[in-house]
C-alpha positions in Angstrom: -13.2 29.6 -41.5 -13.9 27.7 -44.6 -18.2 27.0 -45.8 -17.2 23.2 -45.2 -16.3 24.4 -41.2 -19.8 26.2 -40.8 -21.9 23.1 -42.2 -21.1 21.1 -39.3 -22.8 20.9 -36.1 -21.8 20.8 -32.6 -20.8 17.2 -31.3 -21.1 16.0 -27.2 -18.5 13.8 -26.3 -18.5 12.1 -22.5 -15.2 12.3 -20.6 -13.7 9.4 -19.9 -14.2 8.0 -16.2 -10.7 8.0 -15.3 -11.0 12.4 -16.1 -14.9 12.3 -15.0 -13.3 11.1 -11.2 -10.2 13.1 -12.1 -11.9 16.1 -12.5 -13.8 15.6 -9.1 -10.8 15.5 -7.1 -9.8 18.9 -8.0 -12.2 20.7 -7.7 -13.2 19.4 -4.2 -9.9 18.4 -3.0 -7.7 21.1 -3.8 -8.7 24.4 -3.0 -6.0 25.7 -0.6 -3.6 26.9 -3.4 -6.0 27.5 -6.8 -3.2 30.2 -8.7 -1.9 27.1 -9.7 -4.1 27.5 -12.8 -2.8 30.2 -14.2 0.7 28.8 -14.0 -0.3 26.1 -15.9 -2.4 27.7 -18.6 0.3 29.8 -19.2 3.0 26.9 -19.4 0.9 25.6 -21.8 0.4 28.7 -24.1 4.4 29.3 -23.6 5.0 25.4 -24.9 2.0 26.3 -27.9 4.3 29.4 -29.0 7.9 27.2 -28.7 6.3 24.7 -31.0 4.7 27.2 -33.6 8.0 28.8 -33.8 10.2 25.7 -34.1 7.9 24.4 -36.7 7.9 27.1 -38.7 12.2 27.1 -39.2 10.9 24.7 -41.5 7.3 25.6 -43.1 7.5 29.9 -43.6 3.5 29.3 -43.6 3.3 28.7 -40.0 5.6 31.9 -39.1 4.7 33.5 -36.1 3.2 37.1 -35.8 5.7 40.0 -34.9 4.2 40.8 -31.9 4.0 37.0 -31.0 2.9 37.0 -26.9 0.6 35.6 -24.4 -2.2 37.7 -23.6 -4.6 37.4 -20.2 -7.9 39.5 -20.4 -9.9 39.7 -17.3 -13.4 41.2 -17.9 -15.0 41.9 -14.2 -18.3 42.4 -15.8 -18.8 38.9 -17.4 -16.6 37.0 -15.2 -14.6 36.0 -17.7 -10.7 35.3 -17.4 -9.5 34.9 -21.1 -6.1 33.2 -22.1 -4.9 34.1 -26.0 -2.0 32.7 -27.6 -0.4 32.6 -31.1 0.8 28.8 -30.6 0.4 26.3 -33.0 -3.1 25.7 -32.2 -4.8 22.4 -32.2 -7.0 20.7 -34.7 -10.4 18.9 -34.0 -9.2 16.0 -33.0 -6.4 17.0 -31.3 -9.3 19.1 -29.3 -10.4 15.7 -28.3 -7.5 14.1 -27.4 -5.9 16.6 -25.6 -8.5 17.9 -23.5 -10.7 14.7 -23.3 -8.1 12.0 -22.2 -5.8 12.2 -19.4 -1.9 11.2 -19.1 -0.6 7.9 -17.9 -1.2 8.4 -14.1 -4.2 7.2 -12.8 -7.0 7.9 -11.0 -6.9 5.6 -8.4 -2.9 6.6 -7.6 -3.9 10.2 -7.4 -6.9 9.5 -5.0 -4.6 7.5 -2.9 -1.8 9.8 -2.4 -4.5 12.3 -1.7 -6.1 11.3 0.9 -2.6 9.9 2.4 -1.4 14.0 2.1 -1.4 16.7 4.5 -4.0 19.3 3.4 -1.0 21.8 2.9 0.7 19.6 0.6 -2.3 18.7 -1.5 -2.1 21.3 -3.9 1.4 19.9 -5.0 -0.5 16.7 -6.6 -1.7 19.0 -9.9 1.8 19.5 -10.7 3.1 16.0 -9.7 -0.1 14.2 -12.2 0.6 16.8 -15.0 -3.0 17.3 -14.7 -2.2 21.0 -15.3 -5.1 22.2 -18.1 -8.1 20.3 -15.8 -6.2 22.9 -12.3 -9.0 25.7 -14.8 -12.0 23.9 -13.5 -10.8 24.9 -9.9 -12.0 28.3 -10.0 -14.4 27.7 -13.6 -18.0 26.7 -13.8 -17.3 26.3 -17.2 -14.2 26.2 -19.9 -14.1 27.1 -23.5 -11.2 26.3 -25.7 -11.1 27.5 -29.1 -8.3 27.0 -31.0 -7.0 27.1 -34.8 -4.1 25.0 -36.1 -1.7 26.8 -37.8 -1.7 26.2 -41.3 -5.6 25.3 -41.0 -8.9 28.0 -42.0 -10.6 25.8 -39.3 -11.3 26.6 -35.9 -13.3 24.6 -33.3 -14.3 25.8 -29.6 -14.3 22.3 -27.0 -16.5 23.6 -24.0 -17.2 21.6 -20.4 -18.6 22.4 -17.1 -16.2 19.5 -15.6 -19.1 17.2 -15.1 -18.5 14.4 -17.2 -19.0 15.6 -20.7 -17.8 18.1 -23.5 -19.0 19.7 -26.7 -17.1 20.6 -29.6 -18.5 23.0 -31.8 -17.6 24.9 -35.3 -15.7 28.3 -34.7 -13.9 31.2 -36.1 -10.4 32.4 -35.5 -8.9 35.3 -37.4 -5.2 34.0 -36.9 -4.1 30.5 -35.9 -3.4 30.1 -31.9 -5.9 29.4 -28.7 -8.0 31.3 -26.6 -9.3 29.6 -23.3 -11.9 31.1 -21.7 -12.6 30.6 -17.9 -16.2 31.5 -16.8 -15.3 32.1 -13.3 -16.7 30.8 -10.0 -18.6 33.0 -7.7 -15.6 32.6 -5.0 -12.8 33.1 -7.7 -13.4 36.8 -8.3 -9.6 38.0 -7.0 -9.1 36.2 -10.0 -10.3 38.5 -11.9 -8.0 41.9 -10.3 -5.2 42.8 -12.4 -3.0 43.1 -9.4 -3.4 39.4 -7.9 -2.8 38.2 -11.6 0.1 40.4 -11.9 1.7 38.9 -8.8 0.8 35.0 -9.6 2.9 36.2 -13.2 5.5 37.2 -11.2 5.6 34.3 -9.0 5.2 31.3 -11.6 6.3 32.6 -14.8 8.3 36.0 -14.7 10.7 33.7 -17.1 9.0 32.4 -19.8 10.8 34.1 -22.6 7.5 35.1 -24.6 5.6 38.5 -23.6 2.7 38.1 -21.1 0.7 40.9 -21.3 -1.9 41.7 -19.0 -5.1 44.1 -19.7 -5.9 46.8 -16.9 -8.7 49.0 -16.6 -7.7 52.3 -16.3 -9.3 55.0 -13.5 -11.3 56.4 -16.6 -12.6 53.0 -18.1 -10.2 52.7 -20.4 -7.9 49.5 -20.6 -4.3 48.8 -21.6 -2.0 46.0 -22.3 0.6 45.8 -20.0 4.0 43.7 -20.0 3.3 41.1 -16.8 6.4 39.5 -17.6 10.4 40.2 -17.3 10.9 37.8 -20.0 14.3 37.5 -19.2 15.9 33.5 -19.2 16.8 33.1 -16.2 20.0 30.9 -17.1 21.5 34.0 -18.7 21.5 35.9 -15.8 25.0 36.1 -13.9 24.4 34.3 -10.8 25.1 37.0 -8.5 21.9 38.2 -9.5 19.7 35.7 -8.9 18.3 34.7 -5.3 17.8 31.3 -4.2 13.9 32.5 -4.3 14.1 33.0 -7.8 16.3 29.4 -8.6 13.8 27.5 -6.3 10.7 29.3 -8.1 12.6 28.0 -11.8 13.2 24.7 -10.5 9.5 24.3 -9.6 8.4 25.4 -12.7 10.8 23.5 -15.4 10.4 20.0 -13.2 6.4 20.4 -12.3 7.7 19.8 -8.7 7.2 22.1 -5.3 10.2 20.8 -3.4 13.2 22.8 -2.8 15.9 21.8 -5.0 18.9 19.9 -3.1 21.6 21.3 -5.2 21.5 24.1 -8.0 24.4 24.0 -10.7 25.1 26.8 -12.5 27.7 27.6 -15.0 28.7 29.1 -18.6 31.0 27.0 -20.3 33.5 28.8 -22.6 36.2 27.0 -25.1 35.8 24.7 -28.2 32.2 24.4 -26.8 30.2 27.0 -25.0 27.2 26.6 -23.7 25.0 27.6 -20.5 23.7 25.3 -18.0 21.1 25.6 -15.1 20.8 22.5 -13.5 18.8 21.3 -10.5 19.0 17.5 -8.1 15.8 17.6 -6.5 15.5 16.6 -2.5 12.1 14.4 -3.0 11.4 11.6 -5.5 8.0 12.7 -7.8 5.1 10.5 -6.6 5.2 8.1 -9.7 9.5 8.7 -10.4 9.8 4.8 -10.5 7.9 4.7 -13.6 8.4 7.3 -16.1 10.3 6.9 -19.2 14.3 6.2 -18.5 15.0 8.6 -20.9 16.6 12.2 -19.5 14.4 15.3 -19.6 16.6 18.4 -19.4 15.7 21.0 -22.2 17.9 22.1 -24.4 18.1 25.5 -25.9 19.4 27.1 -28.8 20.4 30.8 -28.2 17.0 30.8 -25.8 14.7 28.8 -28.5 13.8 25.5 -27.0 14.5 22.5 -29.0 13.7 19.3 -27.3 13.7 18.0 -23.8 15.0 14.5 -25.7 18.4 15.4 -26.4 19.5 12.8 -23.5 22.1 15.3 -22.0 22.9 13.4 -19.3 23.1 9.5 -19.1 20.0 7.7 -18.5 20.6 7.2 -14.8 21.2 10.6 -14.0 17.0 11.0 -15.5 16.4 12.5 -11.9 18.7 16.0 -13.0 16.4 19.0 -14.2 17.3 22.0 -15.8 18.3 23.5 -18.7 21.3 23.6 -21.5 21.7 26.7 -23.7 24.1 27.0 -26.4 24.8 28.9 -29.6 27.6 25.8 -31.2 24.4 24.4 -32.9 21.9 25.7 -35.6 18.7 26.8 -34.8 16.9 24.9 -37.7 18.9 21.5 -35.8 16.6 18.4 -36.0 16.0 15.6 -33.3 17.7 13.6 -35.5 20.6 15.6 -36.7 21.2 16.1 -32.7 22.1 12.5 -32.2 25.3 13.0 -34.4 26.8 16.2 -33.8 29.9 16.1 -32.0 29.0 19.6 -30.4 26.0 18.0 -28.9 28.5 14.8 -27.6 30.3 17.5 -26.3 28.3 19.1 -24.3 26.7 15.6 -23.0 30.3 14.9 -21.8 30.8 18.3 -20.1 27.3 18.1 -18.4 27.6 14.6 -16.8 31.2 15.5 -15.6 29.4 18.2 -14.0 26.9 16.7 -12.4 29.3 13.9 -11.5 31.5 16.4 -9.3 28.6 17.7 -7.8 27.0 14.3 -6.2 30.8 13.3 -5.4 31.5 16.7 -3.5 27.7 16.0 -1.6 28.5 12.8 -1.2 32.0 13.5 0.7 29.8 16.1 3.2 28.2 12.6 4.9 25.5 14.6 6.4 22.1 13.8 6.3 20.7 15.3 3.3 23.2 13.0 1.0 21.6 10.1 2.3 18.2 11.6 2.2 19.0 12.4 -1.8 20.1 8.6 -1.7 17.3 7.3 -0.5 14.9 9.1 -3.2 17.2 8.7 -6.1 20.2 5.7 -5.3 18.0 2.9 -7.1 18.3 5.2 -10.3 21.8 6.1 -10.0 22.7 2.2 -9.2 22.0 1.5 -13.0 25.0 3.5 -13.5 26.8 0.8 -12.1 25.4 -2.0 -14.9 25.6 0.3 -17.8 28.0 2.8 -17.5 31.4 1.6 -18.0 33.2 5.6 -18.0 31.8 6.0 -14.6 31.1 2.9 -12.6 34.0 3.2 -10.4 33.2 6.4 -9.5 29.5 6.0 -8.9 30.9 3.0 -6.7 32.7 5.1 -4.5 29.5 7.5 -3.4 27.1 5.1 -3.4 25.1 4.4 -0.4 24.2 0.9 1.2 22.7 -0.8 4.1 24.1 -3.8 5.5 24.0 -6.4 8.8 26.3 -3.8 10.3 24.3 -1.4 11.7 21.4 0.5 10.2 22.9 3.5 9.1 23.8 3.7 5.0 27.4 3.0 4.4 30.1 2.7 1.9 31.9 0.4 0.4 35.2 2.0 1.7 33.3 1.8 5.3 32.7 -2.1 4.6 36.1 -2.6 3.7 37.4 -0.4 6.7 35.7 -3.1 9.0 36.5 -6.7 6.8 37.7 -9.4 8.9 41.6 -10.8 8.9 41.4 -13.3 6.4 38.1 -11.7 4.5 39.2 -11.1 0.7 35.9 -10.7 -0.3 33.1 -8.1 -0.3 29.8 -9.8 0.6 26.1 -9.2 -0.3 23.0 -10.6 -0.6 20.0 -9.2 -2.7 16.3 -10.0 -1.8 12.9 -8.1 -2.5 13.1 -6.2 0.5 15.2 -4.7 3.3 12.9 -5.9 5.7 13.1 -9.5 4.2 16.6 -9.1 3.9 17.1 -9.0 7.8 15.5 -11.8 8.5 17.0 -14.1 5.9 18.5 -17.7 6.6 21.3 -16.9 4.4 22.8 -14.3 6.9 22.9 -16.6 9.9 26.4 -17.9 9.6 27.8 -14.7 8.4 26.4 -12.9 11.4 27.7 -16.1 13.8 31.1 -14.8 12.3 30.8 -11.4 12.5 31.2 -11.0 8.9 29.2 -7.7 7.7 26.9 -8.3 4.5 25.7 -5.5 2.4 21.6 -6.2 1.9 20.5 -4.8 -1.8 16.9 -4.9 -2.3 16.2 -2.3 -4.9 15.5 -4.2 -8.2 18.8 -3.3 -10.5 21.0 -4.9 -7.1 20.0 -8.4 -9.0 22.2 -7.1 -11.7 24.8 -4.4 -11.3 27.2 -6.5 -8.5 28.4 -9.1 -11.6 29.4 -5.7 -13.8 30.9 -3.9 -11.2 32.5 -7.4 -10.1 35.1 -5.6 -7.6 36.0 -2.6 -5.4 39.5 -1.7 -4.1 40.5 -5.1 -5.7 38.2 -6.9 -3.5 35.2 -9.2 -5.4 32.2 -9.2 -4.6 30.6 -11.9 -3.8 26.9 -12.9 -3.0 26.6 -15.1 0.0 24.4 -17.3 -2.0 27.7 -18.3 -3.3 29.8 -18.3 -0.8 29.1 -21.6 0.7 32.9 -22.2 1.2 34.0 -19.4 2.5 33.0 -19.5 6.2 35.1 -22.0 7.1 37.9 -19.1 7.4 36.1 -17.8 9.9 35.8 -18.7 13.8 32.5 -18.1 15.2 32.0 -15.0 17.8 28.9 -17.0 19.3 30.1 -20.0 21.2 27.4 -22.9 19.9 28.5 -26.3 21.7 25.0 -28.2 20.1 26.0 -31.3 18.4 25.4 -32.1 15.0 24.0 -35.0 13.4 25.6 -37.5 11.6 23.9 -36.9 8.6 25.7 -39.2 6.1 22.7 -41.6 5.5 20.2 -38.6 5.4 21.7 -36.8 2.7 21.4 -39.5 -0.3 18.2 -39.9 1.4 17.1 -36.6 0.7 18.7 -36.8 -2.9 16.5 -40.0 -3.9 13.2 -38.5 -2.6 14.0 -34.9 -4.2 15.2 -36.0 -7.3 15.6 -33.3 -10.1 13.9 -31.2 -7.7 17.2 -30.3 -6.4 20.5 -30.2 -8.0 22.1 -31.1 -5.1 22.0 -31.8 -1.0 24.4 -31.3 1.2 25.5 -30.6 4.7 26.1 -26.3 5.7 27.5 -24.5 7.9 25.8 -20.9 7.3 22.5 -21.8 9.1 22.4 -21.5 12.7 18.8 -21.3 13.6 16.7 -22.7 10.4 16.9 -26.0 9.4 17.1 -25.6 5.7 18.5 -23.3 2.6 18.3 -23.5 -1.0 21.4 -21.6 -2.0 22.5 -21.8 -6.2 26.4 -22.6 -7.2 27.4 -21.0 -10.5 25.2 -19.1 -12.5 22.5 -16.1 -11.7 21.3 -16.7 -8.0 17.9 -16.9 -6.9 16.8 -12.9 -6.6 18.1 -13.1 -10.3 16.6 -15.7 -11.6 12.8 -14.2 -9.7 13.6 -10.8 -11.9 14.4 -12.6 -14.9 11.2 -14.4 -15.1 9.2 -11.1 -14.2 10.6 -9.5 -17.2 9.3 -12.2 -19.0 12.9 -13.6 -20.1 13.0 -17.0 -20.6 14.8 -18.5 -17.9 16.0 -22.5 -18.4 15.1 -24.6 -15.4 17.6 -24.4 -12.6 17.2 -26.8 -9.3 18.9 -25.0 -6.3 20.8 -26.8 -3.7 19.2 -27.7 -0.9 21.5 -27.0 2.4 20.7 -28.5 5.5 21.6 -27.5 9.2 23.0 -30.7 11.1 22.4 -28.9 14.6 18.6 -28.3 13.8 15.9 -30.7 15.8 14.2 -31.5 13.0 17.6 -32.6 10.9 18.4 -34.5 13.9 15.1 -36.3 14.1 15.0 -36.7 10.3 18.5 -38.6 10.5 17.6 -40.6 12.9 14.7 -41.8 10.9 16.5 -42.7 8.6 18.7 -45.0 10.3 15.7 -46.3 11.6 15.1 -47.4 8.4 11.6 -45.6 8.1 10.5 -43.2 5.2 10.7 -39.7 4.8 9.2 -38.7 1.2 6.6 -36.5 2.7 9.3 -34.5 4.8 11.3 -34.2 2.1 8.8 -32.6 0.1 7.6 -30.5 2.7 11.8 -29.6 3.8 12.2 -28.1 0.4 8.8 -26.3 0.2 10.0 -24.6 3.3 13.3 -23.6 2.2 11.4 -21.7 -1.1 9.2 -19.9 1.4 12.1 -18.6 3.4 13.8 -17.3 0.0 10.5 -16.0 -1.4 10.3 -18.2 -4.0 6.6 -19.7 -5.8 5.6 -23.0 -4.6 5.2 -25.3 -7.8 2.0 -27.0 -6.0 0.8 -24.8 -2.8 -2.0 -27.0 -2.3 0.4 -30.4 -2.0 2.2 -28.4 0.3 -0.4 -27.8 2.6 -2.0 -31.1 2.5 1.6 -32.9 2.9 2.1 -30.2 5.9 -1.2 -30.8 7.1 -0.6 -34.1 8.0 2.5 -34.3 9.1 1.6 -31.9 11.8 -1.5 -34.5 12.8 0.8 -37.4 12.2 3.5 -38.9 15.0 6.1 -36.5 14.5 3.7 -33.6 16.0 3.7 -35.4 19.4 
């Protein structure tokens, strides 16, 4: 450690609130399944060694040691449980930041989905939050971390009890890496028996390529350094001789996740390209899926040296596949950037997606209830294949999974078609917020009058993908918000004998009043139990235009249409109103609000809605 390192002092830093709370939550909450820990601390020390080693293909300075490993020390007599690695250590500040801060996910989501778990799922939470180095304070009164960076002389030891603040003090290190020291609770002393940490090894981390050695105390006193690990990549196995045990136990460990995996794909590729793959499609959707990065996370590996987990090996909607690709076609001193142009790299993308493109097609074929399960947790992702993935977009359209008016089961768009009326050309659908609102929509009333199924999209990309996709089978698609037209062709399966209203003198009515409010009124068809419906002819339709101006994309001012039902009371008495020759600004007004709140859409002025509702309802027409 250099003179400059001694001379200074120790500094106290407070945790955050958001790790303060954090921190309180494990340790009270999650006691049920506490080896978690170690997996983590030794995930980290694996991912400290990688780094070290991939840095050093380019700096000899930071070149591992020979007998590179992770070593766990348990020491009965101090109730200490040490964790030493020869990683690339971390600086001062990266002390701080690390081990001070906390990722992205909150603590306000994590204390929710708590308390909303069963107590036998709770311990699954550490590994959904990646809260993985704070799991230590679930069986520590107190953790030390001292760590050297390689290429650094200076070494600094970060220390906390987990109650709202750290230190971080001056320290020495005779060769760069990390030691974390756990001083051990008074209930955590299995901890602390070589044979329990053996088995937690075996359980969590028998795969991490680097040696994990263990200490033992021998009958005599003495101790010894055992290997704890097989240290064998599992990928490079032959898959006869792995068990599903050991794939599930993989899968948990390279996603963070504790479900089972739906399907496991495993294969060695061999020809111009060769390369080994062990992928995973998980059966549950992580806690906060919906909003991590969009960018795929499998690892790649170079003859068993991980590289990056940003070599986008699969296509952006397929960010849901976990796993791992190992291949010797590329150099092991390959850059991020340098992987973005290789065609080997191309290569291998293409042979992976086709992969895991027969694979969700073959599930998908199966129709049993774990496809639609898998759909359910993962069809809003794979949907944006549909909008941005030309090569596959008719195939992803041929699995994909949907719910319609037809029954409440998911379908296809082969079933839909399989059930289109004589005369129906058209496949039609209508996007909305949610499935619930959906149901319940005006927009469906003539459409379910005819008996003509509608598929109901309500994840957010079902605003977009239907006008890239634009047909199935040679059959459009076509939103019922456009579709005013088309159910003329169709007789009605509920007989309705109510007379409508001449409504010649109302509409221009309406028009005057409205104004540019509207871009037109007119007369429908479609309704059969609301009175009103503002529909848009040409251009993105309403559920569009909503996500457009959520995104914060400028979105020109476009009046609906304004559709009224000539069979409704309140048509009828508006009509006759106005043949009376007697005003009807305020229902107007008060006719359109109504027709935004059906489709979800802001009121411009809330407040003059109310009022004008207000007293209407006091007025003549309430009696």
């Amino acid at each position: 450690m250099s003179e400059t390192n001694t001379q200074k002092t120790a500094e106290k830093h407070e945790f955050s609130a958001e790790v303060g709370r954090l921190l309180d939550l494990v340790v009270h909450a999650l006691y049920s399944d506490r080896e978690i820990f170690l997996r983590e601390l030794v995930a980290n020390a694996a991912d400290a060694t990688d780094k070290r080693r991939f840095e050093a293909l380019t700096d000899s300075a930071l070149a591992l040691p020979e007998n590179a490993s992770i070593r766990i020390n348990p020491d009965k007599s101090q109730k200490e449980l040490t964790i030493s690695d020869d990683g690339v250590g971390m600086t001062h500040d990266e002390l701080a930041q690390n081990l001070g801060t906390i990722a992205r996910s909150g603590t306000r989501a994590f204390g929710e989905k708590l308390n909303a778990a069963k107590p036998e799922d709770r311990p699954s939470l550490i590994g959904q939050f990646g809260v993985g180095f704070y799991a230590a304070f679930m069986v520590a009164d107190r953790v030390d971390v001292t760590s050297r960076k390689a290429g650094s002389d200076e070494a600094w030891t970060w220390s906390s009890d987990g109650k709202g603040a750290f230190t971080l003090s001056p320290a020495s290190r005779s060769t760069p890496g990390t030691d974390i020291v756990l001083h051990m609770k008074d209930d955590a002393d299995d901890f602390l028996d070589s044979w329990r940490l053996r088995s937690i090894i075996r359980k969590w981390a028998d795969h991490i390529s680097w040696p994990i050695t263990l200490r033992e105390t021998k009958e005599d006193g003495t101790t010894e350094d055992q290997a704890a690990n097989e240290g064998t990549a599992l990928w490079s196995k032959p898959k006869s001789e792995i068990t599903p045990e050991q794939y599930a136990e993989f899968y948990r460990h390279i996603s963070h996740a504790f479900d089972e995996p739906y399907a496991t794909l495993h294969w060695r590729a061999e020809g111009v390209t060769e390369f080994t793959a062990l992928l995973f499609l998980p059966s549950a959707r992580p806690f906060d899926f919906m909003e991590q990065s969009r960018e795929s996370r499998i690892h790649l590996h170079v003859r068993r040296m991980f590289i990056t987990d940003e070599a986008e090996l699969v296509p952006n909607w397929m960010r849901f596949v976990q796993g791992v690709v190992d291949t010797e076609d590329l150099p092991l001193n390959v850059s991020r950037e340098m992987l973005q142009a290789t065609p080997v790299l191309a290569r291998i993308r293409k042979a992976v997606t086709k992969r895991v493109m027969t694979e969700i097609s073959k599930r998908a074929k199966e129709a049993d209830s774990g496809f639609n399960t898998f759909w359910e947790n993962f069809g809003a992702v794979i949907k944006e294949g549909l909008w941005e993935d030309a090569e596959h977009r008719t195939e992803i359209a041929g699995f994909a999974r949907f719910h319609s008016t037809y029954s409440d089961d998911l379908i296809t768009l082969d079933d839909y078609i399989s059930r289109m009326k004589d005369g129906q050309d058209a496949i039609y659908y209508l996007t909305g917020d949610s499935l619930d609102a959906l149901k319940s929509s005006a927009q469906l009333e003539g459409f379910r009058a005819r008996g003509v199924e509608v598929l109901l999209l309500s994840d957010p990309v079902d605003g977009f993908w239907p006008e890239r996709l634009s047909s199935y089978q040679d059959k459009p698609l076509r939103s019922v918000t456009h579709s005013h037209g088309d159910l003329e062709k169709f007789e009605s399966v509920e007989a309705d004998t109510t007379e409508a209203a001449d409504v010649e003198k109302l509409v221009p009515a309406l028009k005057d009043v409205l104004g540019d409010q509207v871009k037109d009124v007119r007369s429908t068809v479609r309704l059969t139990g609301s009175a009103v419906v503002i529909t848009s002819d040409g251009g993105p339709d309403l559920t569009m235009q909503r996500l457009m101006r959520r995104s914060g994309q400028a979105m020109p001012a476009m009046p609906p249409i304004l559709e009224i039902n000539p069979k409704h009371p309140l048509i009828k008495a508006l009509a006759e109103r106005v043949t009376k020759g007697e005003g009807i600004k305020d229902y107007a007004s008060v006719l359109l609000d109504l027709a935004r709140v059906q489709e979800g859409e802001p009121l411009p002025d809330p407040t003059g809605f109310g009022r004008s509702l207000a007293t209407l309802l006091a007025g003549p027409a309430a009696e």
